[in-house]
BATI-904980 format. One record per residue (C-alpha): x, z, y; residue in one letter; residue number from 1. Coordinates in steps of 0.5 Angstrom, whole numbers, plus 500, padded with zeros to 3 digits. Example, Ala and Ser with C-alpha at 12.3 -4.5 7.8 and 13.67 -1.06 7.14 Angstrom:
% BATI-904980
x z y resn resi
525 516 491 a 1 .
527 514 498 s 2 .
//
This chain:
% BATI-904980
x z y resn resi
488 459 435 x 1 .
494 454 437 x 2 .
500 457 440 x 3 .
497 455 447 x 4 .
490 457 447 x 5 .
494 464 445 x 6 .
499 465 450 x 7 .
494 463 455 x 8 .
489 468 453 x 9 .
495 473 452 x 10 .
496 472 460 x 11 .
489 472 462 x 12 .
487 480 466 x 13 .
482 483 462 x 14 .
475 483 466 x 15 .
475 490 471 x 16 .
482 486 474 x 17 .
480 478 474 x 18 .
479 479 482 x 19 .
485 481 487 x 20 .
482 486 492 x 21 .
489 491 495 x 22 .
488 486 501 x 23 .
481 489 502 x 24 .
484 496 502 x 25 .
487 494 507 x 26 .
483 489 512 x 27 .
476 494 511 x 28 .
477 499 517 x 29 .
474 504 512 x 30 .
477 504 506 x 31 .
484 503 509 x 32 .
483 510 513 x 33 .
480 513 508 x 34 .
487 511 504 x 35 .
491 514 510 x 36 .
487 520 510 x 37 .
489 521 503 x 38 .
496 521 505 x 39 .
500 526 508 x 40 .
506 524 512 x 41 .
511 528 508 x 42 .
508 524 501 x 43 .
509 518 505 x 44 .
516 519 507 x 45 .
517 521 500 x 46 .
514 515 496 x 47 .
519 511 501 x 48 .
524 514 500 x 49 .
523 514 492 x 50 .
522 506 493 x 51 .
529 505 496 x 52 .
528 505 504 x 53 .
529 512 506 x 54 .
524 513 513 x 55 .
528 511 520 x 56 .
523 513 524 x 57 .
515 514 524 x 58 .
510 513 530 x 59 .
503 513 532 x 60 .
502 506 533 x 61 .
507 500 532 x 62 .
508 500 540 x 63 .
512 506 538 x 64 .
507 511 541 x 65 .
509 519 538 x 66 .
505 521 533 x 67 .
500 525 532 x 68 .
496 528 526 x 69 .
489 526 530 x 70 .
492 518 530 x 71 .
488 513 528 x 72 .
494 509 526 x 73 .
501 510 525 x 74 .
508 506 523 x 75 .
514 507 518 x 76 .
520 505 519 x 77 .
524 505 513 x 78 .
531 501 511 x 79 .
533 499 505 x 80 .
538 503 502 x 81 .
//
């Protein structure tokens, strides 16, 4: 095998990994709120937190709404360090 067969084979996702799909967690309505659901607001704000982008604020909605455990949806908002 040539160098640039190699480095070509060496680059190349093993089968399980060949397709792209984190967007879908987050266009399928179900998966993304199977997702959320898993997720706590204090393990959130701690992965935040671990990332570099301490929490801000954290919301019901993106309009800012208060939040509430039964929400369907939430935002963060965190800033870099």
């Amino acid at each position: 095998m040539e160098l640039f067969e190699q480095l070509e084979d060496i680059n190349n996702r093993p089968e399980p990994f060949e397709c792209y799909t984190a967007a879908d967690v987050w266009t399928d309505s179900h998966t993304s709120e199977q997702v959320l659901a898993y997720h706590s607001q204090e393990s959130l704000q701690s992965e935040f937190e671990k990332a570099g982008f301490p929490r801000q604020a954290f919301y019901g909605n993106v309009a800012g709404a208060p939040f509430a455990q039964s929400a369907s949806e939430f935002a963060i908002v965190g800033k870099p360090e």
